[in-house]
C-alpha positions in Angstrom: 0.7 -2.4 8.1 -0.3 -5.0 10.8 2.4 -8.0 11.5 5.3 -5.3 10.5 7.5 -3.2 12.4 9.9 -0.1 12.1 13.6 -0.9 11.6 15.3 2.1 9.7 14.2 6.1 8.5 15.6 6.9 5.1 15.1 10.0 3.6 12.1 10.3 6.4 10.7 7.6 4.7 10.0 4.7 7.5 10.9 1.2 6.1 9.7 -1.3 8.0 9.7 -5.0 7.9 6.5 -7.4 8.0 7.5 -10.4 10.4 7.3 -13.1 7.2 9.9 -11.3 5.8 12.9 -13.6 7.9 11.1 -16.8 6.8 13.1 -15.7 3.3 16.1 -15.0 5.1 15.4 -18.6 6.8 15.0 -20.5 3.2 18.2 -18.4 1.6 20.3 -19.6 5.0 18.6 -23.3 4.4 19.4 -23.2 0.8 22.9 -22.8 0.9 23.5 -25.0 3.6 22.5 -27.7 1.5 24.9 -26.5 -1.3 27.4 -26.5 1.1 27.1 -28.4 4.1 28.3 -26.1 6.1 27.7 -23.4 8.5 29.8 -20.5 6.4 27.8 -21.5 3.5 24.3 -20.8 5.6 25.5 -17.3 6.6 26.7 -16.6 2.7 23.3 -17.6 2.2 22.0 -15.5 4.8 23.8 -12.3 3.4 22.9 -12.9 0.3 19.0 -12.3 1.0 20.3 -9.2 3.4 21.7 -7.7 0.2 18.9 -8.8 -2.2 17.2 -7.0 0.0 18.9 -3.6 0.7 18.6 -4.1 -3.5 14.7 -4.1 -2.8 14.8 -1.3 -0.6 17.1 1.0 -3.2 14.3 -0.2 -5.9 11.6 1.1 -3.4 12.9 4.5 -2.4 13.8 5.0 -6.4 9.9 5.1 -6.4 9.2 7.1 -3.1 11.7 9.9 -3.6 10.3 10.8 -7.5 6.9 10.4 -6.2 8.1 12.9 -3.7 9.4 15.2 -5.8 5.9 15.2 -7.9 4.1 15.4 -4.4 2.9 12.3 -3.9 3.2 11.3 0.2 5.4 8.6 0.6 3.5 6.9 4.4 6.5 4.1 4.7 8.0 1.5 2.4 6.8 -2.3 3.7 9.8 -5.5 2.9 7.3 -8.3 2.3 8.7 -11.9 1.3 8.2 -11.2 -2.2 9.3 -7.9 -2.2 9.1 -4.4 -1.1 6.1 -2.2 -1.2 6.1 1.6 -1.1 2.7 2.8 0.2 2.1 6.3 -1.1 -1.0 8.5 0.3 -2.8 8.6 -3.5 -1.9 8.1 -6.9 -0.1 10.5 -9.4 -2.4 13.4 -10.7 -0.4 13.3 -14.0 0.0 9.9 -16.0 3.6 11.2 -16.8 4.1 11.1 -13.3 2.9 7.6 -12.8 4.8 6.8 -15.4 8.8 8.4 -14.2 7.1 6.9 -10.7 6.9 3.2 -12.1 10.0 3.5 -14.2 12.6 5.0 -11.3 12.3 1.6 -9.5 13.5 -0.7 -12.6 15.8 1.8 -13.5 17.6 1.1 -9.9 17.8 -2.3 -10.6 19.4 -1.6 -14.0 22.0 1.0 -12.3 22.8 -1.8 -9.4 23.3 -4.5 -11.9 25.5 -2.6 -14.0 28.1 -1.4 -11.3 27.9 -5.0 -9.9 28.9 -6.3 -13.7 32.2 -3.9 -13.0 34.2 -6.4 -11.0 33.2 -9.1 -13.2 34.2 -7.7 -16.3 35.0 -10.1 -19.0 34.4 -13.2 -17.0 30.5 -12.3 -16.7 29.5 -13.2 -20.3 30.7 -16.5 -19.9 29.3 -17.4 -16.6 25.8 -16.3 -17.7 25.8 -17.8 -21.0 27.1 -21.3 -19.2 24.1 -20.8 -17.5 25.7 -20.4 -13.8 24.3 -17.0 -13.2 20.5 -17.8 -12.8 19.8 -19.6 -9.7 21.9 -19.8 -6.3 22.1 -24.3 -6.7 24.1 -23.5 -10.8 26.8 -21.6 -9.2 28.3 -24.8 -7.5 28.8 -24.6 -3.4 31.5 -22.4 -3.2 30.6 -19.4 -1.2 33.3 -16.6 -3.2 33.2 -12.9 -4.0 32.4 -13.8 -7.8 29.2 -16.0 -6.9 27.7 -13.0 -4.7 28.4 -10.5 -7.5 26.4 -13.0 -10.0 23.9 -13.9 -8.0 23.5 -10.0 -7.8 23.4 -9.4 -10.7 21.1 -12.3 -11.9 18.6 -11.5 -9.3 18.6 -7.2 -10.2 18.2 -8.3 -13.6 15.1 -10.7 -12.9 13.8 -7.8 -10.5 14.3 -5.4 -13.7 12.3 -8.7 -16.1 10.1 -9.2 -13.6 8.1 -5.9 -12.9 7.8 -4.9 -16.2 5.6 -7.4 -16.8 2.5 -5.2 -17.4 0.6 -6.4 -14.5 -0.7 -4.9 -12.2 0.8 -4.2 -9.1 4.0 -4.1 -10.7 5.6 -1.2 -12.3 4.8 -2.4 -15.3 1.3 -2.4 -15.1 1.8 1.1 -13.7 3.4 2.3 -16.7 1.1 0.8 -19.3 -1.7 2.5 -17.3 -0.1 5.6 -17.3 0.5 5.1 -21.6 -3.0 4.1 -22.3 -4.4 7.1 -19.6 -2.3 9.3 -22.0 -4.7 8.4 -24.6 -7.6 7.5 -23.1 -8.2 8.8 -20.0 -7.8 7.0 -16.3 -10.4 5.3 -15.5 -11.3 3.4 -19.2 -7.2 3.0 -19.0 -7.6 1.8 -15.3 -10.4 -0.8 -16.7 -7.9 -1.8 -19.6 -4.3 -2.3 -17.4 -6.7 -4.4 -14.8 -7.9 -6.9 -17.5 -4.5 -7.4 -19.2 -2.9 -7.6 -15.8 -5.7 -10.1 -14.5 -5.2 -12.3 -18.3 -1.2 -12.3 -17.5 -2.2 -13.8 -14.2 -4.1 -16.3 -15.0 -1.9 -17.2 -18.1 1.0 -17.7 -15.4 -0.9 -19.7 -12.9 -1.9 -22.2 -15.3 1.9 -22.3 -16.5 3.0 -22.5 -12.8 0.3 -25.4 -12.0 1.0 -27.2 -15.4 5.1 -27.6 -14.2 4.6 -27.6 -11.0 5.8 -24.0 -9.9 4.5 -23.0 -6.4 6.4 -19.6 -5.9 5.1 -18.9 -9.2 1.7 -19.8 -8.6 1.4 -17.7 -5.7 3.2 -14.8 -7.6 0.2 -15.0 -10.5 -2.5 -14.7 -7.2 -0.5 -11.9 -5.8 -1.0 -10.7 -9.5 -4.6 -11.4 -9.9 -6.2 -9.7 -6.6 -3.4 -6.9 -6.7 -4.7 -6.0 -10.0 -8.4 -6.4 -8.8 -7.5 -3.8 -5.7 -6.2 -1.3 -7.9 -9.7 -1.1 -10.0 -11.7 -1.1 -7.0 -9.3 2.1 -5.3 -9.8 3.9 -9.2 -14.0 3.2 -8.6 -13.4 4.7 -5.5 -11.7 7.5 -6.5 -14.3 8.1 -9.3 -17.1 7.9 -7.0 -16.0 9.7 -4.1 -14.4 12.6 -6.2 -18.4 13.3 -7.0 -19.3 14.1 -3.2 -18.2 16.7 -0.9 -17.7 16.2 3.3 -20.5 18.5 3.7 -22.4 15.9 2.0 -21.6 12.5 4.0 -21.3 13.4 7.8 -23.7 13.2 10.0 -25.5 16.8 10.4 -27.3 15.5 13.7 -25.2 13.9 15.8 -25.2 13.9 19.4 -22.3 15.9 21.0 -20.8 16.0 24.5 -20.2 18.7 27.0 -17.0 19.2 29.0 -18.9 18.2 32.5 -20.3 14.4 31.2 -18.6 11.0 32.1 -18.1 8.2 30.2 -21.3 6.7 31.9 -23.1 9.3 29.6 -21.2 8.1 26.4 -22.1 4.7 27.6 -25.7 5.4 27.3 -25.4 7.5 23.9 -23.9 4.3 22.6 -26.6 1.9 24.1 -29.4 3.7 22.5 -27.9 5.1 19.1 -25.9 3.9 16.5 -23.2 7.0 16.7 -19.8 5.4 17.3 -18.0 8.6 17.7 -18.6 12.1 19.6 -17.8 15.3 19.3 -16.7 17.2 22.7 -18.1 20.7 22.8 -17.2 23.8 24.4 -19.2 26.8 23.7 -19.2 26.4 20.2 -15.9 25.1 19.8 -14.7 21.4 19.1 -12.0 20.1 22.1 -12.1 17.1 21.3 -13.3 13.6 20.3 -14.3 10.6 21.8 -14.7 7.1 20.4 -16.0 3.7 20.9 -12.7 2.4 21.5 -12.0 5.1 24.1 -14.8 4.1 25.7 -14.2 0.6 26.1 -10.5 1.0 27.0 -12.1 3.3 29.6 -14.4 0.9 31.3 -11.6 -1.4 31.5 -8.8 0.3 33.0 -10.9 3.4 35.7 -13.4 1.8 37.7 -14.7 4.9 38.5 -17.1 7.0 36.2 -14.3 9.3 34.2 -14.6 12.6 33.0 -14.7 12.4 29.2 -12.1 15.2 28.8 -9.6 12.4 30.4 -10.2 9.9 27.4 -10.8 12.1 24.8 -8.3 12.8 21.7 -7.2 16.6 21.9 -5.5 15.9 18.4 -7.4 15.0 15.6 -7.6 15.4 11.5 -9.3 18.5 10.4 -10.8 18.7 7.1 -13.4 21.3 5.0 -16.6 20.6 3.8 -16.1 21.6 0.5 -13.4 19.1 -0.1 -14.2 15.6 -2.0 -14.5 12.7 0.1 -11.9 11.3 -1.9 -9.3 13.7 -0.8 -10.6 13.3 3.1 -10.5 9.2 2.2 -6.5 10.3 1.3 -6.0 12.7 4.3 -7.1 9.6 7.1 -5.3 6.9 5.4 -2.1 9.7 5.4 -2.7 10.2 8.8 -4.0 6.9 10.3 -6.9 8.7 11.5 -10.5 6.7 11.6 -11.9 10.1 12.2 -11.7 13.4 11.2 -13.9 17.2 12.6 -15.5 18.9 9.4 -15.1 22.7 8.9 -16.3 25.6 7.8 -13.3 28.0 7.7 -13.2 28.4 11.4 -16.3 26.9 12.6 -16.8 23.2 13.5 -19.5 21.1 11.6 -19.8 17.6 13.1 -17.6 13.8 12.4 -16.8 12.1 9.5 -15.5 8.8 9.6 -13.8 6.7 7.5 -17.2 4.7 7.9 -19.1 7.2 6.7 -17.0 7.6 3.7 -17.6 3.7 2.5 -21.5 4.0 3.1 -21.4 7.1 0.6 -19.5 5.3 -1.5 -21.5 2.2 -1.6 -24.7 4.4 -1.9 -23.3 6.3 -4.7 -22.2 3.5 -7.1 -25.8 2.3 -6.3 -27.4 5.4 -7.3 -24.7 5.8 -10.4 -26.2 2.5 -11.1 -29.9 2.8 -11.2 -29.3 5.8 -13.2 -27.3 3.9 -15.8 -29.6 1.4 -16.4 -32.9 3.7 -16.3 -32.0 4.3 -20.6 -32.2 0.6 -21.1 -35.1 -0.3 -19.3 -37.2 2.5 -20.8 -36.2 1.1 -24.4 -37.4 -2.2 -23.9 
Protein backbone atom coordinates (compact mmCIF):
# COMPACT_ATOMS: atom_id res chain seq x y z
CA UNK A 1 0.00 0.00 0.00
CA UNK A 2 1.28 3.50 -1.06
CA UNK A 3 1.83 6.19 1.94
CA UNK A 4 2.73 3.05 4.26
CA UNK A 5 5.82 1.53 5.44
CA UNK A 6 7.27 -1.77 7.02
CA UNK A 7 7.78 -1.63 10.87
CA UNK A 8 7.51 -5.33 12.27
CA UNK A 9 7.33 -9.33 10.66
CA UNK A 10 4.96 -11.41 12.74
CA UNK A 11 4.34 -14.78 11.98
CA UNK A 12 6.01 -13.73 8.38
CA UNK A 13 3.16 -11.66 8.08
CA UNK A 14 4.57 -7.90 7.30
CA UNK A 15 2.62 -5.27 9.35
CA UNK A 16 3.15 -2.13 8.23
CA UNK A 17 1.93 1.29 9.02
CA UNK A 18 0.26 3.96 6.55
CA UNK A 19 1.84 7.42 7.44
CA UNK A 20 -1.94 8.83 8.77
CA UNK A 21 -1.84 6.39 11.24
CA UNK A 22 0.36 8.87 13.89
CA UNK A 23 -2.20 11.65 13.24
CA UNK A 24 -4.36 9.22 15.82
CA UNK A 25 -1.49 8.87 17.98
CA UNK A 26 -1.31 12.88 17.68
CA UNK A 27 -5.26 13.39 18.66
CA UNK A 28 -5.03 10.48 21.65
CA UNK A 29 -1.65 12.60 22.97
CA UNK A 30 -3.87 15.95 22.38
CA UNK A 31 -6.75 14.51 24.08
CA UNK A 32 -5.45 13.79 27.17
CA UNK A 33 -3.46 16.76 27.49
CA UNK A 34 -6.52 18.64 27.78
CA UNK A 35 -7.84 16.20 30.43
CA UNK A 36 -4.92 16.82 32.22
CA UNK A 37 -2.92 19.61 31.56
CA UNK A 38 0.01 18.12 31.62
CA UNK A 39 2.71 16.54 29.79
CA UNK A 40 2.46 12.83 31.72
CA UNK A 41 -1.09 12.95 30.79
CA UNK A 42 -0.15 13.50 26.86
CA UNK A 43 2.21 10.47 26.88
CA UNK A 44 -0.66 8.24 28.89
CA UNK A 45 -2.57 9.42 26.12
CA UNK A 46 -0.08 8.51 23.70
CA UNK A 47 0.32 4.85 25.05
CA UNK A 48 -2.97 4.34 25.25
CA UNK A 49 -3.47 4.56 21.27
CA UNK A 50 0.06 2.35 21.15
CA UNK A 51 -1.86 -0.26 22.95
CA UNK A 52 -5.27 0.19 21.26
CA UNK A 53 -3.28 -0.50 18.66
CA UNK A 54 -1.09 -3.58 19.27
CA UNK A 55 -5.12 -4.66 20.29
CA UNK A 56 -5.75 -3.99 16.45
CA UNK A 57 -2.88 -5.72 15.34
CA UNK A 58 -3.78 -9.11 17.66
CA UNK A 59 -7.46 -8.64 16.04
CA UNK A 60 -5.74 -8.62 12.50
CA UNK A 61 -3.35 -11.57 12.77
CA UNK A 62 -6.51 -13.55 14.59
CA UNK A 63 -7.77 -13.19 10.93
CA UNK A 64 -4.41 -13.83 8.91
CA UNK A 65 -3.20 -16.82 10.80
CA UNK A 66 -6.85 -18.88 10.31
CA UNK A 67 -6.92 -17.69 6.81
CA UNK A 68 -3.55 -19.25 6.80
CA UNK A 69 -4.32 -22.31 8.07
CA UNK A 70 -7.27 -22.67 5.32
CA UNK A 71 -4.72 -21.41 2.66
CA UNK A 72 -5.62 -18.15 2.02
CA UNK A 73 -2.16 -15.85 1.41
CA UNK A 74 -1.88 -13.43 4.03
CA UNK A 75 0.39 -10.33 1.62
CA UNK A 76 0.78 -7.90 4.92
CA UNK A 77 -1.59 -6.53 7.57
CA UNK A 78 -1.93 -2.35 6.92
CA UNK A 79 -2.68 -0.04 10.56
CA UNK A 80 -4.87 2.59 8.98
CA UNK A 81 -6.45 5.50 11.38
CA UNK A 82 -9.49 3.63 11.69
CA UNK A 83 -8.11 0.39 12.00
CA UNK A 84 -6.10 -2.39 10.76
CA UNK A 85 -6.58 -4.14 7.54
CA UNK A 86 -5.31 -7.65 6.64
CA UNK A 87 -4.86 -7.88 2.87
CA UNK A 88 -5.18 -11.48 1.85
CA UNK A 89 -4.24 -12.75 -1.86
CA UNK A 90 -8.24 -13.91 -2.59
CA UNK A 91 -11.15 -14.79 -0.75
CA UNK A 92 -12.05 -18.15 1.08
CA UNK A 93 -13.08 -21.00 -1.30
CA UNK A 94 -15.49 -22.30 1.44
CA UNK A 95 -18.10 -19.93 3.09
CA UNK A 96 -17.25 -21.80 6.38
CA UNK A 97 -13.98 -20.52 6.02
CA UNK A 98 -14.98 -16.99 5.47
CA UNK A 99 -16.98 -17.35 8.14
CA UNK A 100 -14.07 -18.89 11.18
CA UNK A 101 -11.95 -16.03 9.03
CA UNK A 102 -14.40 -13.18 10.03
CA UNK A 103 -15.21 -14.51 13.37
CA UNK A 104 -11.23 -15.17 14.69
CA UNK A 105 -10.83 -11.28 14.69
CA UNK A 106 -13.88 -10.48 17.22
CA UNK A 107 -13.15 -13.34 19.06
CA UNK A 108 -9.52 -11.60 19.94
CA UNK A 109 -11.20 -8.76 21.03
CA UNK A 110 -13.48 -10.79 23.33
CA UNK A 111 -10.36 -12.89 24.72
CA UNK A 112 -8.35 -9.35 25.32
CA UNK A 113 -11.22 -7.81 26.98
CA UNK A 114 -11.80 -10.53 29.28
CA UNK A 115 -8.12 -11.00 30.67
CA UNK A 116 -8.10 -7.11 30.91
CA UNK A 117 -11.56 -7.35 33.15
CA UNK A 118 -9.13 -9.78 35.55
CA UNK A 119 -7.44 -6.97 37.47
CA UNK A 120 -10.59 -5.09 37.66
CA UNK A 121 -12.58 -7.65 39.14
CA UNK A 122 -15.50 -6.42 41.12
CA UNK A 123 -14.76 -2.83 40.66
CA UNK A 124 -15.54 -3.13 36.80
CA UNK A 125 -19.38 -3.39 37.02
CA UNK A 126 -19.65 -0.34 38.71
CA UNK A 127 -17.35 1.86 36.75
CA UNK A 128 -19.11 0.77 33.52
CA UNK A 129 -22.56 0.99 34.70
CA UNK A 130 -21.65 4.79 36.19
CA UNK A 131 -20.87 5.25 32.86
CA UNK A 132 -16.91 5.99 33.24
CA UNK A 133 -15.81 3.24 31.02
CA UNK A 134 -16.97 4.55 27.51
CA UNK A 135 -14.98 7.44 26.48
CA UNK A 136 -11.31 8.61 27.54
CA UNK A 137 -12.93 12.56 28.78
CA UNK A 138 -15.71 10.15 31.58
CA UNK A 139 -12.90 8.68 33.30
CA UNK A 140 -11.83 12.00 34.92
CA UNK A 141 -7.91 13.20 34.34
CA UNK A 142 -6.18 10.97 36.24
CA UNK A 143 -3.79 8.98 34.30
CA UNK A 144 -3.81 5.46 36.69
CA UNK A 145 -3.47 1.65 35.98
CA UNK A 146 -7.39 1.26 36.53
CA UNK A 147 -8.30 3.94 33.73
CA UNK A 148 -5.95 2.17 31.08
CA UNK A 149 -7.47 -1.19 31.91
CA UNK A 150 -11.05 0.38 31.29
CA UNK A 151 -10.41 2.27 28.61
CA UNK A 152 -9.18 -1.27 27.32
CA UNK A 153 -11.63 -2.83 27.85
CA UNK A 154 -14.30 -0.33 26.65
CA UNK A 155 -12.56 0.12 23.44
CA UNK A 156 -12.06 -4.08 22.72
CA UNK A 157 -15.52 -4.24 23.55
CA UNK A 158 -16.65 -1.41 20.91
CA UNK A 159 -14.10 -3.16 18.44
CA UNK A 160 -16.02 -6.53 19.24
CA UNK A 161 -19.85 -4.16 18.72
CA UNK A 162 -18.48 -2.53 16.13
CA UNK A 163 -17.48 -5.12 13.29
CA UNK A 164 -20.30 -7.16 13.70
CA UNK A 165 -22.26 -4.84 12.39
CA UNK A 166 -23.11 -6.76 9.16
CA UNK A 167 -21.49 -4.39 6.85
CA UNK A 168 -19.44 -4.77 4.64
CA UNK A 169 -15.94 -4.47 5.08
CA UNK A 170 -16.28 -5.54 8.46
CA UNK A 171 -16.35 -8.93 9.84
CA UNK A 172 -19.59 -8.85 10.13
CA UNK A 173 -20.57 -8.37 6.73
CA UNK A 174 -18.18 -11.15 6.12
CA UNK A 175 -19.91 -13.51 8.14
CA UNK A 176 -23.46 -12.74 6.96
CA UNK A 177 -22.12 -13.34 3.50
CA UNK A 178 -20.60 -16.43 4.28
CA UNK A 179 -24.39 -17.48 6.14
CA UNK A 180 -26.47 -16.47 3.19
CA UNK A 181 -23.62 -18.08 0.59
CA UNK A 182 -24.38 -21.28 2.67
CA UNK A 183 -27.83 -21.10 1.32
CA UNK A 184 -27.68 -19.32 -1.59
CA UNK A 185 -24.73 -19.36 -3.22
CA UNK A 186 -21.83 -16.47 -3.48
CA UNK A 187 -22.50 -14.32 -5.79
CA UNK A 188 -26.61 -13.76 -5.24
CA UNK A 189 -25.28 -13.79 -1.31
CA UNK A 190 -22.47 -11.33 -2.46
CA UNK A 191 -25.39 -9.05 -4.09
CA UNK A 192 -27.44 -9.41 -0.76
CA UNK A 193 -24.52 -8.60 2.16
CA UNK A 194 -23.52 -5.48 -0.43
CA UNK A 195 -27.15 -4.04 -0.22
CA UNK A 196 -27.70 -4.54 3.47
CA UNK A 197 -24.18 -3.26 4.13
CA UNK A 198 -24.70 -0.22 1.68
CA UNK A 199 -28.62 0.44 3.73
CA UNK A 200 -26.54 0.24 7.26
CA UNK A 201 -24.39 2.95 5.73
CA UNK A 202 -26.55 5.21 4.70
CA UNK A 203 -28.79 4.65 7.80
CA UNK A 204 -25.59 5.80 9.90
CA UNK A 205 -24.57 8.70 7.85
CA UNK A 206 -27.84 10.29 8.18
CA UNK A 207 -27.67 9.52 12.00
CA UNK A 208 -24.14 10.94 12.14
CA UNK A 209 -25.17 14.17 10.00
CA UNK A 210 -28.49 14.54 11.97
CA UNK A 211 -26.18 14.89 15.56
CA UNK A 212 -23.47 16.07 14.30
CA UNK A 213 -21.03 12.99 14.35
CA UNK A 214 -18.08 13.50 11.95
CA UNK A 215 -15.91 10.29 12.88
CA UNK A 216 -19.11 8.60 12.36
CA UNK A 217 -19.95 10.01 9.25
CA UNK A 218 -16.77 9.15 7.71
CA UNK A 219 -17.04 5.62 9.27
CA UNK A 220 -20.72 5.07 7.24
CA UNK A 221 -18.52 6.28 3.75
CA UNK A 222 -15.73 4.01 4.64
CA UNK A 223 -18.91 1.59 4.93
CA UNK A 224 -20.62 2.46 1.84
CA UNK A 225 -17.67 2.34 -0.94
CA UNK A 226 -15.98 -0.60 1.09
CA UNK A 227 -19.07 -2.46 0.59
CA UNK A 228 -19.32 -1.32 -3.11
CA UNK A 229 -15.50 -2.71 -3.72
CA UNK A 230 -16.26 -5.98 -2.44
CA UNK A 231 -19.27 -6.45 -5.14
CA UNK A 232 -17.18 -5.17 -7.86
CA UNK A 233 -13.94 -7.87 -6.78
CA UNK A 234 -17.05 -10.87 -6.57
CA UNK A 235 -18.08 -9.50 -10.52
CA UNK A 236 -14.66 -9.79 -11.17
CA UNK A 237 -14.12 -12.97 -9.91
CA UNK A 238 -17.36 -14.25 -11.66
CA UNK A 239 -16.30 -12.89 -14.89
CA UNK A 240 -12.75 -13.68 -15.05
CA UNK A 241 -13.24 -17.28 -13.62
CA UNK A 242 -15.01 -17.74 -17.32
CA UNK A 243 -11.69 -17.09 -19.32
CA UNK A 244 -8.48 -18.83 -19.50
CA UNK A 245 -4.75 -16.89 -20.07
CA UNK A 246 -4.55 -18.56 -23.26
CA UNK A 247 -7.52 -16.49 -24.05
CA UNK A 248 -6.48 -12.77 -23.07
CA UNK A 249 -2.71 -12.30 -23.99
CA UNK A 250 -1.52 -11.00 -26.79
CA UNK A 251 -0.65 -14.05 -29.39
CA UNK A 252 1.28 -11.47 -31.69
CA UNK A 253 3.30 -9.42 -29.97
CA UNK A 254 6.62 -8.14 -30.87
CA UNK A 255 9.55 -9.82 -29.03
CA UNK A 256 13.17 -8.75 -28.61
CA UNK A 257 16.47 -10.46 -29.28
CA UNK A 258 19.41 -10.62 -26.92
CA UNK A 259 21.69 -8.25 -29.41
CA UNK A 260 18.86 -5.00 -29.61
CA UNK A 261 19.21 -1.72 -27.42
CA UNK A 262 16.85 0.12 -25.88
CA UNK A 263 16.84 2.52 -29.05
CA UNK A 264 14.98 -0.46 -30.62
CA UNK A 265 12.41 -0.74 -27.78
CA UNK A 266 12.10 2.89 -28.22
CA UNK A 267 10.88 2.56 -31.65
CA UNK A 268 8.61 -0.62 -30.87
CA UNK A 269 6.99 1.73 -28.45
CA UNK A 270 6.71 4.80 -30.89
CA UNK A 271 4.86 2.86 -33.49
CA UNK A 272 2.74 0.23 -31.39
CA UNK A 273 0.75 0.15 -28.59
CA UNK A 274 2.71 -2.91 -26.73
CA UNK A 275 3.92 -1.64 -23.41
CA UNK A 276 5.77 -4.63 -22.52
CA UNK A 277 8.37 -7.18 -24.40
CA UNK A 278 9.31 -10.32 -24.19
CA UNK A 279 13.29 -11.04 -24.51
CA UNK A 280 13.98 -14.10 -26.61
CA UNK A 281 16.63 -16.49 -26.90
CA UNK A 282 16.25 -19.30 -29.28
CA UNK A 283 12.99 -20.12 -28.21
CA UNK A 284 13.33 -19.43 -24.70
CA UNK A 285 11.97 -16.45 -22.59
CA UNK A 286 15.18 -14.47 -20.61
CA UNK A 287 13.52 -11.97 -19.78
CA UNK A 288 11.16 -8.88 -19.86
CA UNK A 289 11.29 -5.49 -20.60
CA UNK A 290 8.84 -2.73 -19.83
CA UNK A 291 7.79 0.82 -20.40
CA UNK A 292 9.00 1.85 -17.25
CA UNK A 293 12.38 0.17 -17.81
CA UNK A 294 12.58 2.02 -20.70
CA UNK A 295 12.11 5.32 -19.46
CA UNK A 296 14.25 4.79 -16.32
CA UNK A 297 16.81 3.80 -19.00
CA UNK A 298 16.77 6.95 -21.13
CA UNK A 299 17.22 8.76 -18.07
CA UNK A 300 20.03 7.42 -16.16
CA UNK A 301 22.61 5.74 -19.54
CA UNK A 302 23.14 8.26 -22.12
CA UNK A 303 24.34 5.81 -24.15
CA UNK A 304 22.17 3.25 -26.27
CA UNK A 305 22.00 0.17 -23.65
CA UNK A 306 21.75 -3.31 -24.33
CA UNK A 307 18.29 -4.51 -23.37
CA UNK A 308 19.67 -7.50 -21.37
CA UNK A 309 21.06 -4.64 -18.86
CA UNK A 310 17.37 -3.31 -18.06
CA UNK A 311 15.56 -6.21 -18.46
CA UNK A 312 13.81 -8.29 -15.38
CA UNK A 313 15.49 -11.87 -15.28
CA UNK A 314 12.76 -12.64 -12.58
CA UNK A 315 9.31 -12.54 -13.40
CA UNK A 316 5.69 -14.34 -12.61
CA UNK A 317 5.13 -17.46 -14.63
CA UNK A 318 1.75 -18.63 -15.17
CA UNK A 319 -0.25 -21.48 -17.53
CA UNK A 320 -2.56 -20.89 -20.09
CA UNK A 321 -5.04 -23.09 -19.03
CA UNK A 322 -5.45 -21.22 -15.72
CA UNK A 323 -8.44 -18.61 -15.20
CA UNK A 324 -7.57 -15.16 -15.48
CA UNK A 325 -8.97 -14.83 -12.11
CA UNK A 326 -6.36 -17.02 -10.55
CA UNK A 327 -3.49 -15.06 -12.73
CA UNK A 328 -5.47 -11.62 -11.44
CA UNK A 329 -4.59 -13.34 -7.70
CA UNK A 330 -1.08 -14.59 -8.56
CA UNK A 331 0.15 -10.61 -9.66
CA UNK A 332 -1.61 -8.94 -6.92
CA UNK A 333 0.29 -11.91 -4.57
CA UNK A 334 3.31 -11.02 -6.18
CA UNK A 335 3.23 -7.29 -7.02
CA UNK A 336 3.87 -8.21 -10.46
CA UNK A 337 2.21 -5.92 -13.47
CA UNK A 338 3.32 -8.76 -15.67
CA UNK A 339 3.45 -12.15 -15.93
CA UNK A 340 5.14 -14.91 -19.23
CA UNK A 341 2.29 -17.49 -20.16
CA UNK A 342 3.19 -21.21 -20.51
CA UNK A 343 2.60 -24.14 -21.97
CA UNK A 344 4.23 -26.77 -19.70
CA UNK A 345 7.74 -25.86 -20.69
CA UNK A 346 7.37 -23.59 -23.54
CA UNK A 347 6.83 -19.90 -23.44
CA UNK A 348 3.59 -18.30 -25.04
CA UNK A 349 3.78 -14.48 -24.97
CA UNK A 350 2.78 -11.37 -21.88
CA UNK A 351 -0.14 -10.98 -19.99
CA UNK A 352 -0.59 -8.03 -18.07
CA UNK A 353 -2.56 -7.02 -15.41
CA UNK A 354 -3.90 -4.64 -18.30
CA UNK A 355 -4.84 -7.16 -20.34
CA UNK A 356 -6.74 -8.83 -17.58
CA UNK A 357 -9.16 -5.55 -17.06
CA UNK A 358 -9.84 -5.19 -20.89
CA UNK A 359 -11.06 -8.93 -20.85
CA UNK A 360 -12.88 -8.23 -18.03
CA UNK A 361 -14.61 -5.22 -19.27
CA UNK A 362 -15.23 -7.00 -22.60
CA UNK A 363 -16.68 -9.89 -21.03
CA UNK A 364 -19.35 -8.25 -18.73
CA UNK A 365 -20.19 -6.53 -22.04
CA UNK A 366 -20.64 -9.56 -23.98
CA UNK A 367 -22.41 -11.36 -20.68
CA UNK A 368 -24.50 -8.35 -21.19
CA UNK A 369 -25.76 -8.22 -24.63
CA UNK A 370 -26.46 -11.77 -24.23
CA UNK A 371 -28.64 -11.12 -21.22
CA UNK A 372 -30.72 -8.84 -22.71
CA UNK A 373 -30.99 -10.51 -26.38
CA UNK A 374 -34.32 -12.72 -24.43
CA UNK A 375 -35.97 -9.37 -23.70
CA UNK A 376 -35.64 -7.62 -26.71
CA UNK A 377 -36.79 -10.54 -28.87
CA UNK A 378 -40.12 -10.61 -26.66
CA UNK A 379 -41.08 -7.25 -27.26
Amino acid sequence: MNWSFRFATVAGIPIRIHITFFLILFLGAYQWYGLTGTLVGALFGLALMILLFVCVILHELGHSLVARRFGVPVREIVLLPLGGVAQMTKNPDKPLHELLIAAAGPLVNVIIAGILAVPLGARLGPLLLTNQGLLPAELGNTATLDTALVWLFTANASLVLFNLIPAFPLDGGRMLRALLAMVMGLPRATRAAVAIGQLIAVLLGVYAVLNGHFILALVAVFIFFGAGAENSEAQAKTVLDTLRVGDAYNKHALTLAVGDRVSRVVDYILTSYQPDFAVIQGRSLIGIVTRQDVLKALATHPDDTLITEIMAREFLKVEAAQSLDAVRQAMQSSGARVAAVQNGPAYLGLISIEDIAEAFTIQTFVQRQKQSRPAQAGV
